[in-house]
C-alpha positions as a Markdown table, in Angstrom:
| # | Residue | x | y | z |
|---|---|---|---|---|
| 1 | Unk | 1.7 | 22.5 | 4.1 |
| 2 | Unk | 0.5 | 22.8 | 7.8 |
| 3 | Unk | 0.5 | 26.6 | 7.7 |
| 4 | Unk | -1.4 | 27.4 | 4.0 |
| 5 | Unk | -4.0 | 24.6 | 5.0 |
| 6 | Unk | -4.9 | 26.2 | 7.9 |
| 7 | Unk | -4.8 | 29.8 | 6.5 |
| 8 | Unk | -6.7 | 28.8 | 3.0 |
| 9 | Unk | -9.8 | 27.1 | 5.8 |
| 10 | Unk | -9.5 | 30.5 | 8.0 |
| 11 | Unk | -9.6 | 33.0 | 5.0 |
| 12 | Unk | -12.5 | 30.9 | 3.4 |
| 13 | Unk | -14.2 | 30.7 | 7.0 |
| 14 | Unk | -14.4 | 27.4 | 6.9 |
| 15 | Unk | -14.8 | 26.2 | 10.6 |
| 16 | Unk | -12.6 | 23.4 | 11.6 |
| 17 | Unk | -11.5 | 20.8 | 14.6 |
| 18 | Unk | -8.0 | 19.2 | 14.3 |
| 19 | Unk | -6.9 | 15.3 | 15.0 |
| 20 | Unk | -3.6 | 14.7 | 15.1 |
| 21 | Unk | -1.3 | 11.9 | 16.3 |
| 22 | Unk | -2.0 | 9.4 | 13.1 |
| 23 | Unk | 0.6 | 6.8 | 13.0 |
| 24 | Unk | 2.7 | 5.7 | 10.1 |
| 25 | Unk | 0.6 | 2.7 | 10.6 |
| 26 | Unk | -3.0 | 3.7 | 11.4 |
| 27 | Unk | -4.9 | 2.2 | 14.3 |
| 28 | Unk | -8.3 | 2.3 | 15.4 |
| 29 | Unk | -8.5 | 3.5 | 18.4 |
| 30 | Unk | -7.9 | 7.2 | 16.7 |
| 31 | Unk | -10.4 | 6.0 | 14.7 |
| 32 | Unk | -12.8 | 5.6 | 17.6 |
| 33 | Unk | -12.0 | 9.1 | 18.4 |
| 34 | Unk | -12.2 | 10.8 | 15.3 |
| 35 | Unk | -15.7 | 9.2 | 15.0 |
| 36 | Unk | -16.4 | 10.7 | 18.2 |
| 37 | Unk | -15.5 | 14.2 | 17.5 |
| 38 | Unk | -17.5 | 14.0 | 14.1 |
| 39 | Unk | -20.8 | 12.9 | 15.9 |
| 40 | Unk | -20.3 | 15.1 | 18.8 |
| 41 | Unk | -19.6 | 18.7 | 16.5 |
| 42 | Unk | -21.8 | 17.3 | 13.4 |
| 43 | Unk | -18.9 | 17.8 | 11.3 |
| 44 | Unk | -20.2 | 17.1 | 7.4 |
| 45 | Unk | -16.8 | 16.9 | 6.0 |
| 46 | Unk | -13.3 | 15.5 | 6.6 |
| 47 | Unk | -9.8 | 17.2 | 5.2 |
| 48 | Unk | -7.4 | 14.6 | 5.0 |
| 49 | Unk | -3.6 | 16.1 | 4.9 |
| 50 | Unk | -1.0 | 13.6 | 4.4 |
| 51 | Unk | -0.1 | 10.2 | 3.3 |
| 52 | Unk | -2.1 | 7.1 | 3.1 |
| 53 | Unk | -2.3 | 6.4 | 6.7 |
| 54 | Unk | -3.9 | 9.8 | 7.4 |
| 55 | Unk | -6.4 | 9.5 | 4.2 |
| 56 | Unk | -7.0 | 5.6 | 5.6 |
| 57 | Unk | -7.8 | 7.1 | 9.1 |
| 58 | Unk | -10.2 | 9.6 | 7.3 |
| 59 | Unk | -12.0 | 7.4 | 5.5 |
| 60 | Unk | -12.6 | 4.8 | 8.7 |
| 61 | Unk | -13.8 | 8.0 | 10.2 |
| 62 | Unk | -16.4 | 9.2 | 7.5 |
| 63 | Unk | -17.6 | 6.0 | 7.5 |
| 64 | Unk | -18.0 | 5.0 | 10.8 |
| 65 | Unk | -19.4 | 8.5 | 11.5 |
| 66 | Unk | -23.0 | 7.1 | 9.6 |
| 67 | Unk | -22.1 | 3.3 | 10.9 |
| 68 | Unk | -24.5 | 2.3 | 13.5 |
| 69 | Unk | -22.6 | -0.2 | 15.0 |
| 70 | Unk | -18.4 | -0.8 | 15.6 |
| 71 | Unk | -16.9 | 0.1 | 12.4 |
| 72 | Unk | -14.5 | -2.6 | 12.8 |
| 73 | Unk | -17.0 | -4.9 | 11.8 |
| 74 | Unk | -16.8 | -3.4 | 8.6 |
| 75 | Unk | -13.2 | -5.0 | 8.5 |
| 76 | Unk | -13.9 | -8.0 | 9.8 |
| 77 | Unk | -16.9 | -8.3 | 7.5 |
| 78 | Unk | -19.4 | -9.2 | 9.8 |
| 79 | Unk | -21.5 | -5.7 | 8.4 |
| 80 | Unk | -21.2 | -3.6 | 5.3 |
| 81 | Unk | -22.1 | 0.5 | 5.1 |
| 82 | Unk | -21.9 | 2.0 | 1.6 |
| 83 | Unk | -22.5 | 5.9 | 3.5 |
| 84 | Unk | -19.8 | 8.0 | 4.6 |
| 85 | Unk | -19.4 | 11.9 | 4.7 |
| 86 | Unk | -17.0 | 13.4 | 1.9 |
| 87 | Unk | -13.5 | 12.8 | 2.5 |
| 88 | Unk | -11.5 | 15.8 | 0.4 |
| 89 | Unk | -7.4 | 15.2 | 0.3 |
| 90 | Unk | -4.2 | 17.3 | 0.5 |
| 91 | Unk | -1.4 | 14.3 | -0.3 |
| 92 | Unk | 1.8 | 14.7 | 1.0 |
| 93 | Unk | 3.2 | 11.0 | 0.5 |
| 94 | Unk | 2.5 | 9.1 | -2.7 |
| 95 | Unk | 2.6 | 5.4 | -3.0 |
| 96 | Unk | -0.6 | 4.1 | -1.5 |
| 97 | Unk | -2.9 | 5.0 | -4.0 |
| 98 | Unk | -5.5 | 5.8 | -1.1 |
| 99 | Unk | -5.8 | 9.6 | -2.8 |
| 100 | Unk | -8.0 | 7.8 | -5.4 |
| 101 | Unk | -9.2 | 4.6 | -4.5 |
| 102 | Unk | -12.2 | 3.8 | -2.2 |
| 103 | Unk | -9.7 | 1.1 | 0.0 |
| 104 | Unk | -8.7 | 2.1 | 3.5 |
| 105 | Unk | -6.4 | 0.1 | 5.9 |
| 106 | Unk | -6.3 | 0.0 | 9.3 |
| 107 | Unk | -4.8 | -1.7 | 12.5 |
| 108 | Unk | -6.6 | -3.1 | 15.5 |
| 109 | Unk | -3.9 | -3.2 | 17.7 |
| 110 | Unk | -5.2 | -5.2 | 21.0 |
| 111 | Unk | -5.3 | -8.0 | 18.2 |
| 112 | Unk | -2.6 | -7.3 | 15.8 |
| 113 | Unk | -5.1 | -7.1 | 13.2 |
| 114 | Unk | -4.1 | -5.2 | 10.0 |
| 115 | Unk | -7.1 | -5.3 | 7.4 |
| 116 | Unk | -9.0 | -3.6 | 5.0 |
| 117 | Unk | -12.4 | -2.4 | 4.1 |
| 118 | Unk | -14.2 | -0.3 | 1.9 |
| 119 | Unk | -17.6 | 1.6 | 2.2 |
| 120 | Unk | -17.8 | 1.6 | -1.8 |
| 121 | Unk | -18.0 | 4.7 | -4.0 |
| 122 | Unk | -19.2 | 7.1 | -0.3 |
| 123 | Unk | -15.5 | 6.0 | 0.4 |
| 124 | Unk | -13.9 | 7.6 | -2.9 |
| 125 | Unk | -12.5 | 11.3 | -2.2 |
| 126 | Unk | -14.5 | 14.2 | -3.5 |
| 127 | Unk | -11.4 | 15.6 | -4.0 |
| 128 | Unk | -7.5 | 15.1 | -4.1 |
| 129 | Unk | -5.2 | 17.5 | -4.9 |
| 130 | Unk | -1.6 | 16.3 | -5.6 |
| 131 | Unk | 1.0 | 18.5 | -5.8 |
| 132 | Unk | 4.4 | 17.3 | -6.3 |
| 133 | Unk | 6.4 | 20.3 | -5.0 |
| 134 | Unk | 4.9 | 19.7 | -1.0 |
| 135 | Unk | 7.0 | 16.1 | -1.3 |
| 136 | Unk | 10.3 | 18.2 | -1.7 |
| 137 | Unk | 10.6 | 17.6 | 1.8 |
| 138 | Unk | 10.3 | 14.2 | 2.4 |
| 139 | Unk | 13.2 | 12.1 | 4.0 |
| 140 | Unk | 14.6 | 9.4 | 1.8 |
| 141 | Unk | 12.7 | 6.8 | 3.2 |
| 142 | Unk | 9.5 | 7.8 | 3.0 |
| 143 | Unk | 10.0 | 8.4 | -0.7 |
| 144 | Unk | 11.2 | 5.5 | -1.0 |
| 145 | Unk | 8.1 | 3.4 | 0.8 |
| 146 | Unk | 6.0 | 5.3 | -1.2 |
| 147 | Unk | 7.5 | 4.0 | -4.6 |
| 148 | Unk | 8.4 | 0.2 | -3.1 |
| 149 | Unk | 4.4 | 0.0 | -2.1 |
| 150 | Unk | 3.6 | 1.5 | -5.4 |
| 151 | Unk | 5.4 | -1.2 | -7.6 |
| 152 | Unk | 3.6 | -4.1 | -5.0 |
| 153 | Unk | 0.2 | -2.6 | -6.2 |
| 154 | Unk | 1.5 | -3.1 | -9.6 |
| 155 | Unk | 2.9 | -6.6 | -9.2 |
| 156 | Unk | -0.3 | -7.8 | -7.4 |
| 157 | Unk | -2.6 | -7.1 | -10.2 |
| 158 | Unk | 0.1 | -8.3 | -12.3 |
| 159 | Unk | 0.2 | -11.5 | -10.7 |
| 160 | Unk | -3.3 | -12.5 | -10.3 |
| 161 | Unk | -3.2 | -15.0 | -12.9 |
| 162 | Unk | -5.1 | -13.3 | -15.3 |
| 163 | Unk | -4.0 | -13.5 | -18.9 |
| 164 | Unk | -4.2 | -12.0 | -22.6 |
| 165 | Unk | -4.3 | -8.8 | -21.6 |
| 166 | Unk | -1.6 | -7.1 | -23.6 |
| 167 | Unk | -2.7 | -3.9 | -23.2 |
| 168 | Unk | -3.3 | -3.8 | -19.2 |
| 169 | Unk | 0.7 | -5.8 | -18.8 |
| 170 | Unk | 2.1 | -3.2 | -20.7 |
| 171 | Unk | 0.6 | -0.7 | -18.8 |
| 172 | Unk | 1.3 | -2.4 | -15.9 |
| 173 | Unk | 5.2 | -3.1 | -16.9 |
| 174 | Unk | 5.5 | 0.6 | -18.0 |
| 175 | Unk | 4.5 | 1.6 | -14.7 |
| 176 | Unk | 7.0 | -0.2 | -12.8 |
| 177 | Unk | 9.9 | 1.2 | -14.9 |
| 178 | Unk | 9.2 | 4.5 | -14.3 |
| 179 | Unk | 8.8 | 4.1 | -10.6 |
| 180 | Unk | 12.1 | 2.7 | -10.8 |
| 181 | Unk | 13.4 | 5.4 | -12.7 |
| 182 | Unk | 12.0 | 8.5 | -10.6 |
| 183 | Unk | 12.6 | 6.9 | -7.4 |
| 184 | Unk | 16.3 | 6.1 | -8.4 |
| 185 | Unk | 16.4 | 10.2 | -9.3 |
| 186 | Unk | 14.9 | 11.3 | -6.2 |
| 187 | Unk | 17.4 | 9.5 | -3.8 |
| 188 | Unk | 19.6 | 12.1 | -5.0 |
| 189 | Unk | 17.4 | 15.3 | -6.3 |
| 190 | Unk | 14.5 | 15.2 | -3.8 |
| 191 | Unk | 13.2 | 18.8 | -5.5 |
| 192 | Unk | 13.8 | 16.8 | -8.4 |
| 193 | Unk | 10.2 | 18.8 | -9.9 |
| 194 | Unk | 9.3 | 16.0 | -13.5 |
| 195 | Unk | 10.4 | 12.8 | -10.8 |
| 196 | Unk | 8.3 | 14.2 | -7.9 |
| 197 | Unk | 5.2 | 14.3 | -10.5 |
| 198 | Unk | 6.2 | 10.9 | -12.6 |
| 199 | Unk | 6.4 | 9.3 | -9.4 |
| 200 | Unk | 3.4 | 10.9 | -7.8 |
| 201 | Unk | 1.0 | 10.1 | -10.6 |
| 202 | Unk | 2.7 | 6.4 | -11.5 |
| 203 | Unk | 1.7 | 6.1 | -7.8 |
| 204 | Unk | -2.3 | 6.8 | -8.2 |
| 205 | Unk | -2.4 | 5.2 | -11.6 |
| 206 | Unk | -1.3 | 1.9 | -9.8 |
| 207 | Unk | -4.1 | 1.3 | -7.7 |
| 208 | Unk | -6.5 | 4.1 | -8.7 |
| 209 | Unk | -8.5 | 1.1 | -10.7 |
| 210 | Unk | -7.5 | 2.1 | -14.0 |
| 211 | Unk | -4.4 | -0.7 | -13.6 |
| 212 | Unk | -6.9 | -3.1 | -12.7 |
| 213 | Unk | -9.1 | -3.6 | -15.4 |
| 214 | Unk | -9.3 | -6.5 | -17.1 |
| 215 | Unk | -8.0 | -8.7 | -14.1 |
| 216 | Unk | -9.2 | -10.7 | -11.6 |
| 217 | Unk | -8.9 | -8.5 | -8.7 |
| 218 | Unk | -5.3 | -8.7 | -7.5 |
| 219 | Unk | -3.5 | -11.3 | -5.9 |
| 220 | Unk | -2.5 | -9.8 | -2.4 |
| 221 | Unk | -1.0 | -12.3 | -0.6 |
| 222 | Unk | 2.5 | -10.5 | -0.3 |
| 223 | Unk | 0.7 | -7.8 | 1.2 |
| 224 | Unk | -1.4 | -9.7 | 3.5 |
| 225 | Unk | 2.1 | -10.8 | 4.8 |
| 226 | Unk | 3.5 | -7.6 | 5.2 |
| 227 | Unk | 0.4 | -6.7 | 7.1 |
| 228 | Unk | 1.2 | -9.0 | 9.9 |
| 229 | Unk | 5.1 | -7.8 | 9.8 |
| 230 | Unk | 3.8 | -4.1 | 10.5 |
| 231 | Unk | 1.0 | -5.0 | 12.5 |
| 232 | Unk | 3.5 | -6.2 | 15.1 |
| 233 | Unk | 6.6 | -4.7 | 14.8 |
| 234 | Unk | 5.4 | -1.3 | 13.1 |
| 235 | Unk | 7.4 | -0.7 | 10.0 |
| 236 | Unk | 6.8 | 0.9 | 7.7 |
| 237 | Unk | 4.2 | -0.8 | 5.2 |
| 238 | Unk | 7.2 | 0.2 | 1.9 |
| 239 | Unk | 10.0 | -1.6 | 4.1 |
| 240 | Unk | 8.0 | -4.6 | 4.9 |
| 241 | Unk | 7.1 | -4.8 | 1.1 |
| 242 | Unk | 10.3 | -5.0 | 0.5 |
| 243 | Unk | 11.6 | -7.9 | 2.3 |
| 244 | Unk | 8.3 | -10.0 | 1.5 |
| 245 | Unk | 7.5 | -9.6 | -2.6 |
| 246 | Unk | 10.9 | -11.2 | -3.3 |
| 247 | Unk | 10.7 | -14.0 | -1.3 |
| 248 | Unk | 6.9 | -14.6 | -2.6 |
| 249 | Unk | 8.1 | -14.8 | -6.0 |
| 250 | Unk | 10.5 | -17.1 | -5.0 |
| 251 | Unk | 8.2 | -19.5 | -3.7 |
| 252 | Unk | 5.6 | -19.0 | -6.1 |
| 253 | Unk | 6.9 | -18.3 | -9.4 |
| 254 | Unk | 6.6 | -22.4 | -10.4 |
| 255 | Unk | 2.9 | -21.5 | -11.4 |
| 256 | Unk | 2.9 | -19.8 | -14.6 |
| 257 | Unk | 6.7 | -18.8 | -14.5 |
| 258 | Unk | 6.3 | -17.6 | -17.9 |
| 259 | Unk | 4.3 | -14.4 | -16.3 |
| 260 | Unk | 7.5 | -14.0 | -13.9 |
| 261 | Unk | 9.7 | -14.0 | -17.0 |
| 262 | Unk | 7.8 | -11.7 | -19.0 |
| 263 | Unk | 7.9 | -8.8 | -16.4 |
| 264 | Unk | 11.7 | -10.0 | -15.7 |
| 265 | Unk | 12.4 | -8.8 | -19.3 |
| 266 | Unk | 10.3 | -5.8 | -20.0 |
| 267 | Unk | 11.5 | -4.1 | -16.5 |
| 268 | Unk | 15.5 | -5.3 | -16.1 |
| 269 | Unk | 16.0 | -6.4 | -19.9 |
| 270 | Unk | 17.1 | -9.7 | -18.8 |
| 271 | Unk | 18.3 | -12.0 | -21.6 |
| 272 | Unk | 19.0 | -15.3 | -20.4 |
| 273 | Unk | 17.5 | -18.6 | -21.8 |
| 274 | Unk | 16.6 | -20.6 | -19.1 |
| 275 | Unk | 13.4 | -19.6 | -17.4 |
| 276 | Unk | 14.6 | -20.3 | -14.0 |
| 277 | Unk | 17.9 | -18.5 | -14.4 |
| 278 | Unk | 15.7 | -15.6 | -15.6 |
| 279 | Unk | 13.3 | -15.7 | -12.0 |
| 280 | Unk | 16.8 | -16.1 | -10.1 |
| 281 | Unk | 18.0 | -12.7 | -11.5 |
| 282 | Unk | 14.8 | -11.5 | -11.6 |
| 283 | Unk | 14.8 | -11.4 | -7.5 |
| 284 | Unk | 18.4 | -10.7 | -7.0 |
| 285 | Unk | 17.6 | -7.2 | -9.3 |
| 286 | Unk | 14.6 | -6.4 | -7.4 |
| 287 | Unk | 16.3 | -7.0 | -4.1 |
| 288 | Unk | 19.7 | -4.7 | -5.2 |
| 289 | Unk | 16.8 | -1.8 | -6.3 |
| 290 | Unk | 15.5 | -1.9 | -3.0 |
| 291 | Unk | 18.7 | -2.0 | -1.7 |
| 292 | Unk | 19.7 | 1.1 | -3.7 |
| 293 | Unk | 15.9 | 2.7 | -2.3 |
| 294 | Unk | 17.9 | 1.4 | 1.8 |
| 295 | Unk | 15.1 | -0.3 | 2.0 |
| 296 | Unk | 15.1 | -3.8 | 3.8 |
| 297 | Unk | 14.8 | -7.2 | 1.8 |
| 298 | Unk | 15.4 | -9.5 | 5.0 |
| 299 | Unk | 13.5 | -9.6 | 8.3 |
| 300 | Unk | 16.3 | -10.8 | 10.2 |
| 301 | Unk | 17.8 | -6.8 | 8.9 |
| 302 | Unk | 14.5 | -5.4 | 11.1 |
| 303 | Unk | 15.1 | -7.3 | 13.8 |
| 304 | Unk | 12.7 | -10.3 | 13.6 |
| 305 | Unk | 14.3 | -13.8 | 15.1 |
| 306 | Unk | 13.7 | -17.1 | 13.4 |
| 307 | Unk | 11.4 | -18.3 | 16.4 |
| 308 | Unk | 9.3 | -15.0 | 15.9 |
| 309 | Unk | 8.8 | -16.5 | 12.4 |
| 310 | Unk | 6.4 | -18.8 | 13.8 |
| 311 | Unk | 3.9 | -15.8 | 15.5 |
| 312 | Unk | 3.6 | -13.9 | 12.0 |
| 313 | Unk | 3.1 | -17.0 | 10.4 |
| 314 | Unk | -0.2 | -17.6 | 13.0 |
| 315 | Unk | -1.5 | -13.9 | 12.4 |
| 316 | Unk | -1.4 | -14.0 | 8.5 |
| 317 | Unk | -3.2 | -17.2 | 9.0 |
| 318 | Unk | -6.3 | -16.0 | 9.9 |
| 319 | Unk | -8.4 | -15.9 | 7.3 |
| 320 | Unk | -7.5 | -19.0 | 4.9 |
| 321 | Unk | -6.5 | -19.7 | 1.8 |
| 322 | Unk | -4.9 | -16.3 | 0.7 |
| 323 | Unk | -3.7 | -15.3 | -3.1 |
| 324 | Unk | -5.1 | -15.9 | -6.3 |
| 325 | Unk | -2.6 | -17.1 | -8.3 |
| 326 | Unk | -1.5 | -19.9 | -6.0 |
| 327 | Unk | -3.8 | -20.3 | -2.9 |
| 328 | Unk | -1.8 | -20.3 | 0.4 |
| 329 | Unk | -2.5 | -21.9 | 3.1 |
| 330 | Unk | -0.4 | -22.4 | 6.9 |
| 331 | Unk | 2.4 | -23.8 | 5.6 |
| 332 | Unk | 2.6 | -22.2 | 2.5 |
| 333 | Unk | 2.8 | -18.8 | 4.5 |
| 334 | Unk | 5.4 | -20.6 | 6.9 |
| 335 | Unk | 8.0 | -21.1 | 4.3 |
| 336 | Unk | 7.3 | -18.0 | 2.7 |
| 337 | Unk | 8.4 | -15.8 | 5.8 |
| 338 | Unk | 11.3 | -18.2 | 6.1 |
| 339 | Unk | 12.8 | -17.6 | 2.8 |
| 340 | Unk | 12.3 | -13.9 | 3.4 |
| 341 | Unk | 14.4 | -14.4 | 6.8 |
């Protein structure tokens, strides 16, 4: 992908200046310098190749290229910009949905702060191109973060306690099977060419906005947890989703347990009676799939200690309450990283 990239910008002499080094969990110091570069060349565009923490990165960048001020107070929300230069996209890692979405996530790591921002529709690519047959190559794992993160997106629109929406849950429910489906495939066939696409687009259509409408903007407290896993022990963003989203619904699934039970059917065909027998295999199914994806689903499998429990509990505490379908708060969080231990 490297190689025709670079040939494609020579042939078309298109001038260039490469940055390198992004990290599977993208921090702002490269920010800082990619910002640098762009002010210091007046650079008018930015080619994104790779995965969501590259496109991330290139979005902080546009943005903060036309920021007067420290773009991280675009993150912490102290400032807002809606200018950045176009961003255009090569993807070589689906799950993040960043390839079509104006979101960007980033880590500032002298604080172990992992937050978002957005510089609104100057953040949106100009344009993406997804090819499934340049993901051929990707380890296991990646694929596999790609397609746990994609389902999250999917659950925390699903979950934001928005109702009556047939339309948008079946959407919604039809995604998650087939990530389930291709992913399962691609353990095995990685050049596997129909799986590669399903799970590519599946991946876009989860977060691209189009799965969003008609709710109430997400609930995203599973993934504010994972944020402070990764922000701090630097897993990847899939494997942390992994360990936290079943452990969430166990602790939250008393509000509106119907919701839980309605998705518990239409993705594993579960047939019991009793709602809370439904829930219990509900987890234990999503925790063998991510099992099957060697994925995590516990943080003492990563390492984590009980008393380290108490320091990711502090960091996702920040800024309170978080969630939308039940508001968390200190100790809410607390017992939520415990079941997940």
């Amino acid at each position: 992908v490297y190689a025709r990239t670079i040939s494609s910008l020579r042939q078309n002499e298109i001038e260039f200046i490469e940055l390198g080094g992004v990290k599977a969990n993208p921090v702002l110091s490269l920010v800082y310098e990619g910002i640098e570069i762009i002010k210091q060349n007046k650079i008018d565009g930015i080619l994104a190749v790779g995965g969501g923490s590259v496109i991330d990165s290139a979005k902080a960048i546009a943005a903060g290229s036309l920021f007067d001020g420290d773009i991280w107070d675009l993150f912490s929300g102290k400032s807002s910009s809606n200018k950045s230069i176009p961003i255009f996209i090569i993807l070589t890692l689906s799950g993040t949905g960043s390839e079509m979405n104006s979101f960007a996530v980033i880590t500032k790591e002298d604080e172990n702060k992992k937050w978002a921002f957005s510089a609104g529709e100057s953040s949106y690519p100009k344009v993406t191109i997804i090819e499934p047959e340049i993901q051929f190559s990707l380890p296991k794992n990646q694929t596999a973060n790609g397609a746990i993160d994609s389902i999250a997106h999917v659950m925390e629109l699903y979950f934001d306690g928005n109702e009556n929406n047939d339309i948008q849950d079946e959407f919604a429910e039809g995604l998650i099977r087939n990530i389930i489906k291709h992913s399962k495939i691609l353990m095995n066939e990685p050049e596997n060419y129909n799986s590669r696409a399903e799970l590519a687009w599946s991946a876009t259509l989860a977060l691209n906005g189009i799965n969003s409408a008609g709710r109430s903007g997400g609930d995203w407290a599973t993934h504010t947890l994972e944020h402070s896993i990764s922000a701090f022990y630097d897993i990847a963003h899939g494997a942390g989703l992994s360990i936290m989203f079943p452990a969430w619904i166990k602790y939250v699934s008393d509000v509106k347990p119907h919701r839980f039970v309605k998705l518990a059917k239409s993705i594993f065909g579960i047939s019991k009676e009793n709602d809370s027998k439904i829930i219990e295999e509900f987890i234990q199914l999503l925790k063998e799939y991510f099992k099957q994806l060697e994925s995590p689903t516990s943080l003492s499998e990563i390492g984590i200690s009980e008393q380290e429990i108490e320091i990711l509990t502090e960091n996702a505490s920040i800024r309170l309450p978080i969630g939308r379908l039940k508001k968390l708060n200190k100790e809410d969080i607390r017992a939520i990283f415990k079941l997940a231990y």
